[in-house]
C-alpha positions in Angstrom: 8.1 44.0 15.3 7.3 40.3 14.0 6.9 37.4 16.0 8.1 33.9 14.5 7.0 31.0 16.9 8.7 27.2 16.8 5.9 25.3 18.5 8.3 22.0 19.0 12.2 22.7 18.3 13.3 23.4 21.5 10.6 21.1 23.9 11.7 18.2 25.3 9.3 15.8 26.5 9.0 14.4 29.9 7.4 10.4 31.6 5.2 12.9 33.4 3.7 13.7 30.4 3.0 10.2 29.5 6.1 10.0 27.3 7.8 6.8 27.5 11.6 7.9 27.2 10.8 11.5 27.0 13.6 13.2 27.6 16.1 10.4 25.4 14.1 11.7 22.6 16.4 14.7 22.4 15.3 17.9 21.7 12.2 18.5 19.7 12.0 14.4 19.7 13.3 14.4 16.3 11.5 12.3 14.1 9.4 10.8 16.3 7.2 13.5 16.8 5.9 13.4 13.4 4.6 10.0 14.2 3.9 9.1 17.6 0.0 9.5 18.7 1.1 10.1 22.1 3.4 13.4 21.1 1.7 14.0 18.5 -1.5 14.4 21.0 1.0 16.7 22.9 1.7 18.7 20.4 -1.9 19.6 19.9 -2.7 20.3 23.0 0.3 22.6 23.2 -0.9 24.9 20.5 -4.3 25.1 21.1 -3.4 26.3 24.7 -0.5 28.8 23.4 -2.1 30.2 20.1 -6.3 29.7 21.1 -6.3 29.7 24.4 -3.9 32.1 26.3 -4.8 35.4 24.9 -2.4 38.7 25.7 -3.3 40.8 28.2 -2.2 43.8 26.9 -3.8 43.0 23.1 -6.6 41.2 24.3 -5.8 38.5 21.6 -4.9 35.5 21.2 -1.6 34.8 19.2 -3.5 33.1 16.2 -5.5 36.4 15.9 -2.4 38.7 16.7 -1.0 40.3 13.5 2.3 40.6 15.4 2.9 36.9 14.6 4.2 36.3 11.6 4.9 32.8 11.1 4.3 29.8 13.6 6.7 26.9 12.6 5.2 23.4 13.7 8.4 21.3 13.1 11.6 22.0 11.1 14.2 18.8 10.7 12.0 16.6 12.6 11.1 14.6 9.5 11.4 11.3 8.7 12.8 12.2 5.3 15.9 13.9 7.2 16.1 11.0 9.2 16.3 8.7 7.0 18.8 10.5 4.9 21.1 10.5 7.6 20.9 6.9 8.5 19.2 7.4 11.8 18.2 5.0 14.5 15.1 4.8 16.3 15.1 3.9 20.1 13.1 0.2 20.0 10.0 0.7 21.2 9.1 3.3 19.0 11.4 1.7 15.9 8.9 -1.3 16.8 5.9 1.0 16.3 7.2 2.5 13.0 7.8 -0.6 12.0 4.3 -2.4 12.9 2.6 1.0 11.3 4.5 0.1 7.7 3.4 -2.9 7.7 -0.5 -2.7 8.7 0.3 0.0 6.0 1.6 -2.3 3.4 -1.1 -5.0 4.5 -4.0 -2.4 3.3 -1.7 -1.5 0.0 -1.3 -4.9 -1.5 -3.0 -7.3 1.2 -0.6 -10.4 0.6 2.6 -11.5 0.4 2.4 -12.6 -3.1 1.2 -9.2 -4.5 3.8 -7.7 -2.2 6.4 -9.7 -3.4 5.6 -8.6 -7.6 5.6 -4.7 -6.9 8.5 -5.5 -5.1 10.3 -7.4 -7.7 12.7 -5.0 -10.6 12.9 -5.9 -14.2 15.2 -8.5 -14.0 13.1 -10.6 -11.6 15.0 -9.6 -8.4 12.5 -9.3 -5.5 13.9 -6.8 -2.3 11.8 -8.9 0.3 14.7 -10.2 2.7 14.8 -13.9 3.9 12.1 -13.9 6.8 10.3 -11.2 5.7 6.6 -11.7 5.3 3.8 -8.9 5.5 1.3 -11.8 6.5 3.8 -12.0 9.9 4.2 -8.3 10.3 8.2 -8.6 9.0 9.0 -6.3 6.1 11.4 -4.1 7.2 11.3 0.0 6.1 14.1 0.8 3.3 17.4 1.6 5.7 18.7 4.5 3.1 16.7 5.9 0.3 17.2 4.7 -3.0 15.2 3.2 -5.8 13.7 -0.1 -5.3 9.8 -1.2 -4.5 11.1 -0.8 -1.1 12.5 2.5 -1.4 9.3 3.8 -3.1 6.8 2.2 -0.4 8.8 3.7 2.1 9.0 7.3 0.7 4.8 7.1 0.3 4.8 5.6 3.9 6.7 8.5 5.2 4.5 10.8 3.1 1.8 9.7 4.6 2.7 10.1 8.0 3.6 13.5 7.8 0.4 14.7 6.0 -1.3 12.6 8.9 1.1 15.0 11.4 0.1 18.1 9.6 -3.6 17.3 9.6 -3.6 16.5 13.1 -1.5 20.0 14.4 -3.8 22.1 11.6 
């Protein structure tokens, strides 16, 4: 007998916890557990308690030493990649968060508008900055549905990012 532990898919997330909008998250907080400090905080504190700390009385293990655990899932569809495939929507405060992170993100990858605008601008001189949008005012908007512009790209490497920053943080 195996034991296969999910660590987030069925935990929902509650304003005791500190979780602003917890439980309208849904289930597993899809994506914005791969993101948020605040869950993501959560979700380390979870598994160090259940796999580290809490050891079996009968064993005298803990589950990360148990050879009766098999496999310990940390998210499944949670990803922004899935997300973003599917068109999602973000609840504002936390699309607001996203959104500041991509920036401060572009801000260290290219540091001006003007450079922004260039990698941003296809070979026949079309530039997908939107009216409005500047990265010196904290405006660029993440690519809505993936696809194959400067836009598209940054975001994909954004999301990257974030989820080997999520993966770092739970390991």
């Amino acid at each position: 007998i195996y034991v296969y532990l999910d660590l987030l898919d069925y935990r929902t997330f509650w304003p005791e916890e500190g979780v602003q909008d917890g439980p309208q998250l849904g289930r597993g907080a899809k994506p914005y557990a791969v993101f948020d400090p605040k869950l993501i905080d959560l979700q380390a504190q979870y598994a160090r308690e259940l796999l580290l700390e809490h050891v079996n009385p009968l064993t005298g293990r803990c589950y990360a030493e148990d050879p009766a655990v098999l496999f310990i899932e940390l998210c499944d569809e949670n990803g922004l990649f899935r997300w973003w495939r599917h068109g999602g929507k973000l609840l504002s405060d936390y699309d607001r968060q996203l959104h500041h992170r991509f920036n401060a993100w572009l801000q260290q990858r290219y540091g001006d508008d003007a450079t922004l605008r260039q990698a941003w601008t296809d070979a026949l001189g079309r530039c997908c900055l939107r009216p409005g949008e500047s990265l010196e005012k904290g405006t660029v908007r993440l690519a809505t549905t993936p696809g194959g512009s400067g836009r598209h790209t940054d975001t994909a490497l954004f999301f990257a990012e974030l989820h080997r920053k999520y993966f770092d943080a739970l390991k």
